[in-house]
C-alpha positions as CSV (number, residue, x, y, z in Angstrom):
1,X,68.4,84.5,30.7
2,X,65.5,86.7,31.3
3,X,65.5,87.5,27.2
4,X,65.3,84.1,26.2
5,X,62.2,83.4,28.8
6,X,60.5,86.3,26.9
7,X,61.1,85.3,23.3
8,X,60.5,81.7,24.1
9,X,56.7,82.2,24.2
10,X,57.2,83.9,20.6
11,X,59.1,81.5,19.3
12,X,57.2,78.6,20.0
13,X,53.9,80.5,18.8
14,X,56.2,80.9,15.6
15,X,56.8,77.3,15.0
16,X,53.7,76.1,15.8
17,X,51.7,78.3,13.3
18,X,54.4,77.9,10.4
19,X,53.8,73.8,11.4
20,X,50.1,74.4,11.2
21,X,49.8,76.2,7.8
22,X,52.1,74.2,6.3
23,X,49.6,71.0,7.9
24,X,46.9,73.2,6.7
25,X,48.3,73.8,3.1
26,X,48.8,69.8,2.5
27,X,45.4,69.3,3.7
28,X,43.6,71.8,1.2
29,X,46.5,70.5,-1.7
30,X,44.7,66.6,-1.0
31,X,41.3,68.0,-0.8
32,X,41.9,69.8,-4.0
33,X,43.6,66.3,-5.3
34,X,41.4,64.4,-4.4
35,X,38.2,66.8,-5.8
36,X,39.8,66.2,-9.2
37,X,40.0,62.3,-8.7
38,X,36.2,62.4,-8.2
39,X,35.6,64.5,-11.0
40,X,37.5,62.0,-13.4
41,X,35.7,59.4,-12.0
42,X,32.5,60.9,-12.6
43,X,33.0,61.5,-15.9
44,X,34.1,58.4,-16.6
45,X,31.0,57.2,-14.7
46,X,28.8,59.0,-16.9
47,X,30.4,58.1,-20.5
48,X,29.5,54.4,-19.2
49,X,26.4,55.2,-18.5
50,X,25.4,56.9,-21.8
51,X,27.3,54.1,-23.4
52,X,24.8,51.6,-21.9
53,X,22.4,53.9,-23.1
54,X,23.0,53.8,-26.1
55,X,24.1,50.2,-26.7
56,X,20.1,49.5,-25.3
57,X,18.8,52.1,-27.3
58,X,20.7,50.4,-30.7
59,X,19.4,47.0,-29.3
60,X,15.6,47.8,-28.5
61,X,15.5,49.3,-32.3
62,X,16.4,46.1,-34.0
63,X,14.3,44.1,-31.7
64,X,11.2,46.1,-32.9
65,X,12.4,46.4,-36.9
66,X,12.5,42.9,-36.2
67,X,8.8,42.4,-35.1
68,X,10.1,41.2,-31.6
């Protein structure tokens, strides 16, 4: 009984930082995830934006070849 009382402590340090890197590797895995879902959306964000950009751009042209 003695050997079990002495591995025990080992064990459970085992299990418990096996559980935690493995907590620890899903948590980086959504950060990096989640990273690339902002990254999308920012580019997305930004074609818009220069689309808008341009679409006033065209537009305040052809108001002032019109004499506007």
């Amino acid at each position: 009984m003695a050997p079990f009382l002495i591995l025990k402590p080992h064990a459970s340090y085992l299990v418990f930082t096996g559980v935690g890197g493995y907590i620890g590797f899903k948590y980086y895995r959504f950060k990096q995830f989640e990273g690339q879902l902002i990254e999308k959306r920012r580019v997305v964000l930004l074609e818009k934006r220069a689309k808008r950009q341009e679409e006033a751009a065209t537009a305040a042209a052809a108001a002032a070849a019109n004499g506007n």
